[in-house]
C-alpha positions in Angstrom: 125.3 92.8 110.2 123.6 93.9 113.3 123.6 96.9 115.6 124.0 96.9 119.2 119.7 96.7 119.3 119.5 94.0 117.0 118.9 95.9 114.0 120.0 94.9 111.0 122.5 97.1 109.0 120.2 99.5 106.1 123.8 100.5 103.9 123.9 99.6 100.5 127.5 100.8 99.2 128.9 101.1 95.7 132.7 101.1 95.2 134.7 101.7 91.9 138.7 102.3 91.5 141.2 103.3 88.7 144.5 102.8 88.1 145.8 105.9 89.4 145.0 103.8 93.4 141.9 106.3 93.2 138.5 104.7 94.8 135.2 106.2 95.3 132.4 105.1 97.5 128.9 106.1 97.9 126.9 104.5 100.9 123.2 105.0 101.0 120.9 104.9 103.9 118.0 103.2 103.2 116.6 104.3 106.9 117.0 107.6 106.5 117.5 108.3 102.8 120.9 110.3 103.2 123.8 109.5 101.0 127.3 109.4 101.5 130.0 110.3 99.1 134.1 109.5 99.4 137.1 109.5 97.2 140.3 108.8 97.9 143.8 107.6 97.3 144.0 104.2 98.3 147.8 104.1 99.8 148.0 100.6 101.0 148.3 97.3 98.7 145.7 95.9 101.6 143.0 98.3 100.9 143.0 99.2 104.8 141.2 102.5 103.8 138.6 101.0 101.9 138.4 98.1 105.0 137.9 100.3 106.9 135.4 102.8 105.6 133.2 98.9 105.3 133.6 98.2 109.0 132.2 101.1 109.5 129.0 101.3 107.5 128.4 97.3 107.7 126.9 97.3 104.5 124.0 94.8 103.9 124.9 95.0 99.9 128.2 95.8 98.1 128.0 96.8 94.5 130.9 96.4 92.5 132.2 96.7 88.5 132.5 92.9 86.7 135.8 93.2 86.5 138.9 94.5 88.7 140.8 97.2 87.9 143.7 97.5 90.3 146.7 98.4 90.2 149.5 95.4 90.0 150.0 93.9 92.8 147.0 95.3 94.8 143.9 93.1 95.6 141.1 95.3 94.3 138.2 96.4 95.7 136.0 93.2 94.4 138.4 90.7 95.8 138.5 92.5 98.9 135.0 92.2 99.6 135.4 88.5 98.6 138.0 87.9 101.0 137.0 90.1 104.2 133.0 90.5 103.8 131.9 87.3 102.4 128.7 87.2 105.0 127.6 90.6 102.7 126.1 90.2 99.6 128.1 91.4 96.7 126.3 92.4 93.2 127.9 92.7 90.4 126.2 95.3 87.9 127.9 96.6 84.8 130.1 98.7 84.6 128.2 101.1 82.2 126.1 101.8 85.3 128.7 103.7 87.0 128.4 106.7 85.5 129.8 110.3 86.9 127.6 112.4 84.7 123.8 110.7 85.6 125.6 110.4 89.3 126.0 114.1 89.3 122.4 115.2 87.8 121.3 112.9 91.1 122.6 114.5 93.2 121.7 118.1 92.1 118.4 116.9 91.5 117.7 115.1 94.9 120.6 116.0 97.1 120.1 120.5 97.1 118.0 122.8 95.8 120.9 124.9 95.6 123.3 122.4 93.5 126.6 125.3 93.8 126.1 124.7 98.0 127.3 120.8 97.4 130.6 122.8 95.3 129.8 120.0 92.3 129.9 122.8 89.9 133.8 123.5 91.0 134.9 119.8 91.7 133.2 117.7 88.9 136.5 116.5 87.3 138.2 115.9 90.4 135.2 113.8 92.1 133.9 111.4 89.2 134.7 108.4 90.6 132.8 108.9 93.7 129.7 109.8 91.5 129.7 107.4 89.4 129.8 104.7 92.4 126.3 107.2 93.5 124.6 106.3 90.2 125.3 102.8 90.0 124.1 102.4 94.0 121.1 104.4 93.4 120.1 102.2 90.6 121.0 99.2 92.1 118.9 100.2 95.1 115.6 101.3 92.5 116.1 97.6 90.8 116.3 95.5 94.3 114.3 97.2 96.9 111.6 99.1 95.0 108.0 97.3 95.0 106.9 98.7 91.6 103.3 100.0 93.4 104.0 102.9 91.6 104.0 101.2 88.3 101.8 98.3 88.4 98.9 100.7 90.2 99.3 103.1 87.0 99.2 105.8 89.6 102.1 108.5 87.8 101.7 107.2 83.7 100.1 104.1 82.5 101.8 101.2 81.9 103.0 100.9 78.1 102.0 104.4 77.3 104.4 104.1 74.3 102.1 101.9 72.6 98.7 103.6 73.2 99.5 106.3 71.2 99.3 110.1 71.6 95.2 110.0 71.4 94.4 107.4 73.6 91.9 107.3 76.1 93.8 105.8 78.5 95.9 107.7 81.6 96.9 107.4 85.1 95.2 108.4 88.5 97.7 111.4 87.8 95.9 112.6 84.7 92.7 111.6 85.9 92.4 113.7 88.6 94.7 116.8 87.2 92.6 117.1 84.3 89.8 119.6 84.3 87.1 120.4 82.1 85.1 123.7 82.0 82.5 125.6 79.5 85.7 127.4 77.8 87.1 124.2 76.7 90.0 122.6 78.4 92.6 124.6 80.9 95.4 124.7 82.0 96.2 124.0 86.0 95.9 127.0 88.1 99.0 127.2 90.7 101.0 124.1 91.5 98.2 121.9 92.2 100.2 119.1 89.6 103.1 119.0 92.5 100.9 118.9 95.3 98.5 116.3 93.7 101.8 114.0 92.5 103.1 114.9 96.0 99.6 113.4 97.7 99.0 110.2 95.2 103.0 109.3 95.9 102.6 109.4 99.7 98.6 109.5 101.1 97.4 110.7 104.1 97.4 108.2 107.5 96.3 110.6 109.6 92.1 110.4 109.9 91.1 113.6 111.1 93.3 115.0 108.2 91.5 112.9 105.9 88.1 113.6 107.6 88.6 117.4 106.9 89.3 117.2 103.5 86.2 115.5 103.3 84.4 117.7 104.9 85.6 120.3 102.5 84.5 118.4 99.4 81.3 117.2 101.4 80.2 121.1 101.6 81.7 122.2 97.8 79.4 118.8 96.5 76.4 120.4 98.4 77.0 124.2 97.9 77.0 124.9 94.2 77.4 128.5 94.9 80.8 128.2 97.2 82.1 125.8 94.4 81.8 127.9 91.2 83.3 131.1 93.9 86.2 129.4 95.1 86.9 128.3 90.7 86.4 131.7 90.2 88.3 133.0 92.9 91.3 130.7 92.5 91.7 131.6 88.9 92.4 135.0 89.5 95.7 134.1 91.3 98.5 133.6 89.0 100.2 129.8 88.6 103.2 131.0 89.6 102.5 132.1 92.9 104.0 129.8 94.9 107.1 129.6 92.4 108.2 133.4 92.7 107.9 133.1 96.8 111.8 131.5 96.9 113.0 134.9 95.3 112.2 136.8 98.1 114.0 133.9 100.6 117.5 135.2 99.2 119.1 138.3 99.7 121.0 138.6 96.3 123.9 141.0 96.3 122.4 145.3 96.7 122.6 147.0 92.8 124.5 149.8 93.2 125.1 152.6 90.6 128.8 151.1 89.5 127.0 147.7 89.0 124.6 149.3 86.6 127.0 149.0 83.5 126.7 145.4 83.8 123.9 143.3 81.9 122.2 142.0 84.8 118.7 142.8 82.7 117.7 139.1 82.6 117.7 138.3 86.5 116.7 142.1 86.8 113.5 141.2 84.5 112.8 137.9 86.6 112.9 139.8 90.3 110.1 142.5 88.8 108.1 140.1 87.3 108.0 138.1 90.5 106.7 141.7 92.1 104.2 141.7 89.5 102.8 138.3 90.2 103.0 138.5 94.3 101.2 142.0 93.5 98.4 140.4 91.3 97.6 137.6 94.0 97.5 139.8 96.7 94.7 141.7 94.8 92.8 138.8 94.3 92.4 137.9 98.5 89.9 140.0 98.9 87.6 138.1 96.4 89.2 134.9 98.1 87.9 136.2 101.4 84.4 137.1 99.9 83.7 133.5 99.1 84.9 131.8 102.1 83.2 134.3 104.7 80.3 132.5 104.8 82.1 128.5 105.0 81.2 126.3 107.8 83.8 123.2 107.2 87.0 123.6 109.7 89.2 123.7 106.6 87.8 126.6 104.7 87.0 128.3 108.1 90.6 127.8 109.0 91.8 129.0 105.7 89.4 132.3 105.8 90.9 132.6 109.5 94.9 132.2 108.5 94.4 134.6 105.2 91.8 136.1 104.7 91.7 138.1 108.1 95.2 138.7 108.4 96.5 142.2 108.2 99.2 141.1 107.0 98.8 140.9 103.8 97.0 143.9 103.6 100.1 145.3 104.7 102.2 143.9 102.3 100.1 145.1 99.7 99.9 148.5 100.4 103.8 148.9 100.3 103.9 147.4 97.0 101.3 150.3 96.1 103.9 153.0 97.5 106.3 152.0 94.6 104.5 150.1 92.1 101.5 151.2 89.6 98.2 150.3 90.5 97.0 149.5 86.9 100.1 146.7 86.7 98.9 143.7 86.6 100.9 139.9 85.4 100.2 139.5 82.0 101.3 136.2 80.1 101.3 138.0 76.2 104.8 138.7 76.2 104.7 142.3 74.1 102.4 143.2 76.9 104.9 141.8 79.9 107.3 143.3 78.4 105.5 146.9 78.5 104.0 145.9 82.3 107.7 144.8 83.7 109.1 148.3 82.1 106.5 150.4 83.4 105.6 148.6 86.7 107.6 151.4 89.4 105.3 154.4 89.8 106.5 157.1 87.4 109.0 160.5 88.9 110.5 158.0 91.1 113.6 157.9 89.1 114.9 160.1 86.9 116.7 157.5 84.3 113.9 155.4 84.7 111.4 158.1 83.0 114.0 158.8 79.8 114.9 155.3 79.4 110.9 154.5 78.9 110.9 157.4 76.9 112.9 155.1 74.6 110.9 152.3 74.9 108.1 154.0 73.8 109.6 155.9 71.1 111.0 152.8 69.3 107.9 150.6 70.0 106.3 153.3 68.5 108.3 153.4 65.6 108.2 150.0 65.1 104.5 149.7 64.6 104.9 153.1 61.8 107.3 151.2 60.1 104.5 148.5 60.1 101.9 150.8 58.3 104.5 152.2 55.8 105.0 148.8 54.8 101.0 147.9 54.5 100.8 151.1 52.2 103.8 150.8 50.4 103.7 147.2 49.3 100.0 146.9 49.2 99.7 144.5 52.1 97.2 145.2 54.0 97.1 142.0 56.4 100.6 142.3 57.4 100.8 141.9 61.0 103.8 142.7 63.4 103.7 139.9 65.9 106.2 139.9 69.2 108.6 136.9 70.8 110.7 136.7 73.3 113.7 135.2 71.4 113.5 137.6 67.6 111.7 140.5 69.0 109.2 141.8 66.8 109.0 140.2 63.6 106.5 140.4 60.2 103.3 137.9 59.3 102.3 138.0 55.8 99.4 135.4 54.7 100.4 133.8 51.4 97.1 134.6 49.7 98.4 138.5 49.8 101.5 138.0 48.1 101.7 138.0 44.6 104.6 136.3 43.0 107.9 137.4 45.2 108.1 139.3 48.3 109.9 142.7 47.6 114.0 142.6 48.2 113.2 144.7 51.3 112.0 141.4 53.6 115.2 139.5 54.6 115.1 136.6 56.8 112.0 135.0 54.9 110.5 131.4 56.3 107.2 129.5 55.1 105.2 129.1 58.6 101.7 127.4 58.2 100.0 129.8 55.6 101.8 132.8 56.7 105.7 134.2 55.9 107.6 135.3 58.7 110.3 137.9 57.9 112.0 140.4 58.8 113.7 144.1 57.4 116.4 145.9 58.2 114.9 148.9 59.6 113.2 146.1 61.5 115.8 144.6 63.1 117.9 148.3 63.9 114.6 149.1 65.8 114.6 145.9 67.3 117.8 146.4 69.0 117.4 150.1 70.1 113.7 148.4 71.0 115.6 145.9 73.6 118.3 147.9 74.7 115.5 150.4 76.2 114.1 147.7 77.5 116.6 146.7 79.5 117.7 150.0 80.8 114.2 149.7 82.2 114.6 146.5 84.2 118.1 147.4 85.5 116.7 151.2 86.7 113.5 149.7 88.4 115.1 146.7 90.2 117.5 149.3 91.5 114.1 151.1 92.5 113.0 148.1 94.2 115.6 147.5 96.7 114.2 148.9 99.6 110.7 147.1 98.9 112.3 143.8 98.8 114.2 144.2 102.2 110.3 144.9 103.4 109.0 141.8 101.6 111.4 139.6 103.1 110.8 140.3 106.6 106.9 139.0 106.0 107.9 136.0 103.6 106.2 133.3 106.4 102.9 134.5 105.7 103.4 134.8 101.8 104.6 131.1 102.0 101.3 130.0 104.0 99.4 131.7 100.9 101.1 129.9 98.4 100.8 126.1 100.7 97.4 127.2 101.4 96.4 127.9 97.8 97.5 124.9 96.2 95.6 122.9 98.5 92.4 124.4 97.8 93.2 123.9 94.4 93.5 120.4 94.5 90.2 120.3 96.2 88.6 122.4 94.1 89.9 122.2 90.6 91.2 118.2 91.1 88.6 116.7 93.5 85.2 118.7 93.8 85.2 118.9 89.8 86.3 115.6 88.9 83.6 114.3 91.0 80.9 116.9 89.4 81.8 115.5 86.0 80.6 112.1 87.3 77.0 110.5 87.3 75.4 111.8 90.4 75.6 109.0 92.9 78.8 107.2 91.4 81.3 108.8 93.8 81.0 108.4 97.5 82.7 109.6 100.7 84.8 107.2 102.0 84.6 106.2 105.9 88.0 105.7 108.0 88.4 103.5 111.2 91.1 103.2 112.9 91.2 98.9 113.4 88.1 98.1 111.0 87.8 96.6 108.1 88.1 97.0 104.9 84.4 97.0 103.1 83.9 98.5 99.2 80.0 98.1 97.7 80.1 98.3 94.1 83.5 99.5 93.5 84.9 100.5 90.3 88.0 101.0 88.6 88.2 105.3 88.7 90.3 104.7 85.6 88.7 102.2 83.3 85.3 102.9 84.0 85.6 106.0 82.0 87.2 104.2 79.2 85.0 101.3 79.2 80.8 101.9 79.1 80.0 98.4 81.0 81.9 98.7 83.8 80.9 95.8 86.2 81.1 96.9 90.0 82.7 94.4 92.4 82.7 93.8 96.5 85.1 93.2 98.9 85.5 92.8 102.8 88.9 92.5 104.6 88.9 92.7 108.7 90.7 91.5 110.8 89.2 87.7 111.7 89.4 88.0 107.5 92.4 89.7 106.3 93.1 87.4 103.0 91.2 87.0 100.1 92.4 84.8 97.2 90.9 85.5 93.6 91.2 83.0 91.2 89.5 82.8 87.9 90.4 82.2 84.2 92.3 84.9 82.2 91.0 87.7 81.3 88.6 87.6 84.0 89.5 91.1 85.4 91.9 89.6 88.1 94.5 92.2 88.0 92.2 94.8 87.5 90.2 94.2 90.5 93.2 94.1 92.2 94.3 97.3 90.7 91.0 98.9 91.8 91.1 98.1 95.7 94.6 99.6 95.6 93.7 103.0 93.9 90.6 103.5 95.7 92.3 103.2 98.9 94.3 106.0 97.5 91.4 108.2 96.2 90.2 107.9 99.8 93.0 108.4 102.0 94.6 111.6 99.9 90.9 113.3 100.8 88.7 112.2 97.9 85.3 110.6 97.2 85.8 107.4 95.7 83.8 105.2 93.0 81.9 103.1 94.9 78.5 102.5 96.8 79.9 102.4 99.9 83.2 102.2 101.7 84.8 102.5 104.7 88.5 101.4 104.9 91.3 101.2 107.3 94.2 103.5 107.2 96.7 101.5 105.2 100.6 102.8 105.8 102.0 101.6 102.8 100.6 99.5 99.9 102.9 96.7 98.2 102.2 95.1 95.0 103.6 92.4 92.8 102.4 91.9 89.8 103.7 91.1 86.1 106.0 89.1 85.1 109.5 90.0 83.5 113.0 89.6 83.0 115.5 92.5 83.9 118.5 92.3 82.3 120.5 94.8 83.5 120.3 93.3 86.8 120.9 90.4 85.8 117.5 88.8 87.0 115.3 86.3 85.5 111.3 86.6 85.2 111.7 84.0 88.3 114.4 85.8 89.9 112.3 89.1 90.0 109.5 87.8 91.5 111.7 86.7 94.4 112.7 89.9 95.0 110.0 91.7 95.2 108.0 89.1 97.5 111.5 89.4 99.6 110.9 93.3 99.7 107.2 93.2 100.8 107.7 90.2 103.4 111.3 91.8 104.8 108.4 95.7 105.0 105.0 94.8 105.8 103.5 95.9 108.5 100.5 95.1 110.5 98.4 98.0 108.6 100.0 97.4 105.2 98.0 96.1 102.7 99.6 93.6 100.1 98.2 93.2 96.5 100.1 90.0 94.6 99.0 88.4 91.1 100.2 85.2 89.7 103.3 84.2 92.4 105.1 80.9 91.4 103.8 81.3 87.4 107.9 82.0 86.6 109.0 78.4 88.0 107.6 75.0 87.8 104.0 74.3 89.2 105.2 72.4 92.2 107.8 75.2 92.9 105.3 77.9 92.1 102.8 76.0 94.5 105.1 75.5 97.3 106.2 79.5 97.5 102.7 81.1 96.8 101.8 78.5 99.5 104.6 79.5 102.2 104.2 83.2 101.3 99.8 82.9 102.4 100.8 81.4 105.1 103.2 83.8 106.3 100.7 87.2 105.6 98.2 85.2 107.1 100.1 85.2 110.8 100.0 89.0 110.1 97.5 91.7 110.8 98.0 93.3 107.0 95.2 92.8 104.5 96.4 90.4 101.8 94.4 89.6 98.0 96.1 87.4 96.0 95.3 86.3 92.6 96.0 83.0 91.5 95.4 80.4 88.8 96.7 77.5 91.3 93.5 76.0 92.3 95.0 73.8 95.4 95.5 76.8 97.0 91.7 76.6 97.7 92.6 74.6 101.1 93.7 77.7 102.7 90.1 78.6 102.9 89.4 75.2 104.8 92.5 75.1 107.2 92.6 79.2 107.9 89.2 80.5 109.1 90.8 84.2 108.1 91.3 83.2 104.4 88.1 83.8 101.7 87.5 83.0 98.4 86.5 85.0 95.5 86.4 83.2 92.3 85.7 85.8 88.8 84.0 83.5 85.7 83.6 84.0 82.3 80.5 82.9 80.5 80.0 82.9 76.2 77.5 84.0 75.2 77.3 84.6 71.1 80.7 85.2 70.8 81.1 87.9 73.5 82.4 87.0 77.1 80.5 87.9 80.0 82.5 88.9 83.2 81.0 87.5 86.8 81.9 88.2 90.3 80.9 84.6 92.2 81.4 83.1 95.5 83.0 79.8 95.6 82.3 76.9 97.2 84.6 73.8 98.1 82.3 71.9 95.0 83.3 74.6 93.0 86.9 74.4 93.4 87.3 70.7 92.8 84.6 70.6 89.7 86.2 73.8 87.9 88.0 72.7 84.6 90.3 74.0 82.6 89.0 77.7 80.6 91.6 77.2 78.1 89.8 75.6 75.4 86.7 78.7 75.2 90.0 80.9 74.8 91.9 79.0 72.3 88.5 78.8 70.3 88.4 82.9 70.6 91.9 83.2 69.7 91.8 81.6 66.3 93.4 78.4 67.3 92.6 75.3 65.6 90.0 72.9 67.1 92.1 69.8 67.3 94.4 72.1 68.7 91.6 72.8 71.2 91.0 69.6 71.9 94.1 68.4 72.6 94.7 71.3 75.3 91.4 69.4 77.0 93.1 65.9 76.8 96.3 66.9 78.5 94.4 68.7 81.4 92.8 65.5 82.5 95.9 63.3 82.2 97.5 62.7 85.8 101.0 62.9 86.5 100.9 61.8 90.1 101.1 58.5 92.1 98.0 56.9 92.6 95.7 60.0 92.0 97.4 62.1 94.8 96.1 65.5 93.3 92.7 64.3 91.7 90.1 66.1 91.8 87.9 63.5 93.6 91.0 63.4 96.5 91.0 67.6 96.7 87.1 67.4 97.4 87.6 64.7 100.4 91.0 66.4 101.5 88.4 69.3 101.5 86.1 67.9 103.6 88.2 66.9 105.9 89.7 69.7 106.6 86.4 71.5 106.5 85.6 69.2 109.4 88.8 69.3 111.5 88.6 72.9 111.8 84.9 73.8 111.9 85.1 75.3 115.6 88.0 77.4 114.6 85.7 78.7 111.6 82.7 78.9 113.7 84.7 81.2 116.3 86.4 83.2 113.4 83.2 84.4 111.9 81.4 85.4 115.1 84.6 87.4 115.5 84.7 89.0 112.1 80.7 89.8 113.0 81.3 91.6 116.1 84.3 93.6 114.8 81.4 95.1 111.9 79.4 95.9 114.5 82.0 97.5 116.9 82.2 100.4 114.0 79.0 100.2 112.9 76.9 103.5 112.8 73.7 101.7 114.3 71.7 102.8 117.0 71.4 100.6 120.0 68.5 98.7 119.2 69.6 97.7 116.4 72.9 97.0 117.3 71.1 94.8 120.1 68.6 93.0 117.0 72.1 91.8 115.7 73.5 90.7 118.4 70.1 88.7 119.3 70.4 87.4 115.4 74.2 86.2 115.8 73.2 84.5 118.4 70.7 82.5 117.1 72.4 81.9 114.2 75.8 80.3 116.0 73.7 78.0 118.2 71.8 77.3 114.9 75.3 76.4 113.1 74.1 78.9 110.2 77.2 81.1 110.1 
């Protein structure tokens, strides 16, 4: 299964059949993400179409139903892999996974924007076989080759957010940063900054003077209070749905002519003026935009003033929209009132039609709210209030408290809502109708007016587009970054420094997540590099283990998609992909055990990592027996070790300590627990060798805080000291000397490593010469000195 380079093949292929000799395939590409649909009549008892269609993707994995379903006296697609591909791995997933209709909502949903362009919409029927094969390959692929980071780093949702409740405190990095908080109470986003902040978290920056410029953006918004509250300010005058309305001026739809008119096009009519409204509103507000940013001195904002604000462009742009379209329109989310703006946004004695069918808008709107106050008068009901909707129109609100006994035979369509009664009449619901049919003479008459300024439009939509990019970035500085950071502590957040071959260094780092949901938030260190590029945590449970190693991970994130970070210092190398592996637990559907799963996902990150990866794993080997478990957590250190990527790795297995005495790149970090008056006290400690080998068992305070019985307890104590090995192979006292010796044996190694490690923090230090020279005196001294 390898190319003519020596590359091995990246198809995963599904195949199904029916009994009609029908078979369809669906080969994915996992190199570059394209997907490849067939279906076809198998003519041949061999299967020589279907052989051949697998000779030529050389698929690395087949996926196939449990059972055969082929015709009599053909071989089936399942034995034919059996019989002709046995060196490719064959899975077997259920056959409920092959199914056409999730297969086709894939493909519209990932394959096109435009889903009528792949002809699904005309072809459904005829090509379910080969769609269902799509669904069960894209599964399989999400089950066996994804690393979970996305998950286990709670970047998108929290994990288990079922069971937190709708009120809880806890959220993702996601909701973290997307959330803002202002003197008016809580807001909605302004633009698309959720996409482009999903977009950014999902896959960060590697590029450093990218990174180092969104920096410098925040650095100037954190230091310039007045050119943070302008650019809010500014930022909210554009409407969200800027960047949304730009792909209706991409399309030429088909011109309205006068014999189209008589159809009722007043929906996608309605949508196309609206869209002016909106592309008219944000073109008003660049000259506030401009105002603001005149006076920037980071490149971004300076290239951003540059790019918009100076060209003519849209200047241009917005002055032909003012030939045709009323100054005093403006996008308006109260839908009476976008109603009223949509129908009277084209300048008035432009068309004829246009004038009388407004004419009727306003009579009937008109009428409507007369009928209103005949009603107040004539049923004594004086807070009765004509709200609008979309869907019903207008519609009456009467407050309980005003209605004495039973509402009068005139209100039809009566319904309890909170302490009000919605309802309607029938001279309600005639004007109603004449009410909407006015309105839509409207639309159709002004999009017919609009033709010619949409053919103008289109031939400028480049520049619109780099408005709407270039406005959902700075909100996601702004409105994400800048004031998630100003809701902070003064001090807590830092800017993050980038290197291109340094190390990885965090001073006081905290969790951005759980640091806001809990008060006493205790900060921890770290230093990877490359003479030191694993670090291996133990510690009892509990300890915060998987939340420190959580925390590296979504700092690293914070600072490479442009944002400060929580922590007294960092600098950090650019990491290309980050794999995890934590959690333990069983998935059924593909037929995996707790064990099994781990497997695969160490098998994904060791088959992916590269030299600037860095790899986060928690508890490998805890699914299997403890000699098992020892011997692959083992193999897999040593095999990140011979790599350049920056490896932590949790662990409860104390004998992995030697590492640290046979691999000068390997540190240890050991988290304890103290009890103190019934409440645990978390600690961040060095370890030393004496450490390791005297550290017993932290069951027994935890089974004495979990309500277990004391000779329960007790017991749990007794078994840890009983030895199961041959003459006292894996006693403590034989660790310490195995320890020692080891400590011994590869002391120059050790010695060499660290003056390494030192020399690499000073090759990116920020130091002056002198004292870059001091060091190098003191490193000196200390090697000849054996105090390193």
């Amino acid at each position: 299964m390898e190319d003519d380079n020596g590359e091995h093949s990246n198809f995963v292929v599904g195949l199904i059949e029916n009994r009609a000799k029908e078979v369809g395939v669906a080969a994915f590409d996992l190199r570059s993400a394209s997907l490849h649909l067939s279906q076809y009549i198998e003519t041949s008892s061999s299967y020589q179409n279907t052989k051949t269609l697998l000779n030529f993707y050389d698929p690395m994995v087949v996926i196939v139903t449990p059972t055969k379903s082929a015709p009599d006296g053909m071989v089936g697609v399942s034995e034919l892999v059996d019989r002709f591909f046995s060196s490719t791995t064959k899975v077997i997933i259920s056959r409920g996974c092959f199914d056409d209709t999730k297969g086709a909502v894939l493909v519209k949903n990932l394959a096109a924007k435009e889903p009528s362009a792949l002809g699904l919409d005309t072809y459904y029927k005829q090509y379910y076989l080969c769609l269902a094969a799509a669904a069960a390959t894209i599964k399989c692929i999400i089950d066996m080759y994804s690393d979970g980071s996305v998950q286990n780093l709670e970047i998108i949702e929290p994990m288990h957010s079922s069971l937190w409740g709708t009120n809880n405190k806890k959220k993702s990095l996601f909701h973290m940063l997307k959330t803002t908080q202002t003197a008016g109470g809580l807001i909605d986003l302004v633009l698309c900054r959720t996409r482009l902040l999903r977009a950014n978290l999902l896959q960060p920056l590697k590029d450093i003077e990218t990174i180092n410029a969104r920096l410098d953006c925040l650095d100037e918004l954190m230091s310039n209070e007045q050119l943070f509250f302008g650019l809010s300010q500014a930022l909210r005058k554009f409407p969200k749905e800027t960047d949304k309305v730009l792909c209706h001026f991409c399309f030429k739809p088909k011109k309205v002519t006068t014999g189209v008119l008589a159809i009722d096009n007043s929906k996608k009519s309605q949508i196309l003026i609206s869209n002016i409204i909106v592309l008219k509103t944000a073109l008003d507000a660049v000259p506030l935009l401009s105002k603001v940013l005149k006076d920037a001195n980071c490149f971004l904002l300076k290239n951003v003033y540059k790019s918009i604000c100076e060209n003519e462009k849209f200047a241009s742009i917005r002055e032909r929209i003012g030939e045709v379209i009323d100054e005093d329109v403006l996008h308006a989310r109260v839908p009476f009132v976008a109603r009223t703006q949509q129908c009277f946004a084209v300048k008035a004695g432009i068309d004829g039609l246009l004038d009388i069918a407004r004419r009727s808008f306003c009579d009937t709107s008109e009428a409507i709210h007369n009928l209103a106050n005949k009603y107040r008068q004539d049923f004594k009901l004086p807070n009765l209030k004509i709200p609008f909707n979309n869907r019903q129109g207008f519609y009456f609100s009467i407050p309980q408290r005003d209605i004495q006994g039973k509402l009068p035979n005139k209100f039809i369509q009566v319904i309890k809502q909170g302490n009000n009664m919605h309802c309607s009449s029938l001279e309600l619901a005639s004007l109603n109708v004449r009410n909407k049919s006015a309105a839509k003479e409207c639309y159709i008459r002004t999009e017919f007016c609009l033709g010619a300024l949409m053919d103008t439009i289109r031939e400028d939509v480049s520049v619109l587009t780099l408005l709407a990019e270039v406005l959902c970035l700075l909100d996601m500085i702004v409105n994400s970054f800048a004031h998630t950071i100003s809701t902070k502590p003064v001090d807590k957040y830092t800017r993050p420094h980038f290197t291109s071959d340094g190390p990885l260094a965090m001073d006081s780092g905290r969790h951005p997540i759980l640091e806001g949901v809990h008060n006493e938030f205790i900060p921890n260190n770290i230093f990877l590099s490359e003479a030191s590029n694993m670090v291996i945590v133990t510690g009892p449970n509990m300890s915060g283990k998987s939340t420190f190693l959580q925390q590296v991970c979504l700092v690293v994130i914070l600072a490479q998609i442009g944002c400060y970070v929580p922590a007294r210092f960092a600098t950090l190398r650019v990491v290309d992909r980050i794999f995890t592996r934590m959690g333990t637990v069983d998935s059924l559907e593909s037929n995996s055990s707790t064990f099994m799963t781990e497997m695969k996902e160490t098998a994904f990150i060791l088959q992916n990592v590269s030299p600037r990866s860095l790899i986060v794993v928690d508890e490998l080997g805890r699914a299997t027996s403890s000699s098992d478990g020892f011997a692959i957590a083992w193999s897999c250190c040593e095999h990140l070790l011979a790599l350049r990527a920056y490896t932590i790795f949790a662990t409860h297995m104390q004998n992995l300590s030697e590492l640290a005495t046979m691999y000068p790149n390997v540190k240890t970090v050991h988290f304890d627990v103290d009890i103190k008056k019934n409440r645990m006290d978390f600690k961040s400690l060095p370890v030393s060798i004496e450490r390791w080998a005297a550290a017993c068992s932290t069951l027994r305070p935890y089974a004495s805080r979990s309500g277990w019985i004391t000779e329960f307890s007790d017991r749990i104590r007794q078994m840890h000291h009983i030895k199961y090995y041959p003459k006292g192979m894996f006693t403590r006292s034989c660790e310490v000397k195995r320890m020692e010796m080891n400590l011994g044996q590869y002391h120059d190694i050790q010695m060499a490593y660290r003056v390494a490690q030192r020399l690499i923090c000073l090759k990116y230090s920020n130091q002056d010469e002198d004292s870059i020279r001091q060091a190098l005196h003191n490193l000196k001294e200390s090697y000849i000195n054996g105090d390193l």
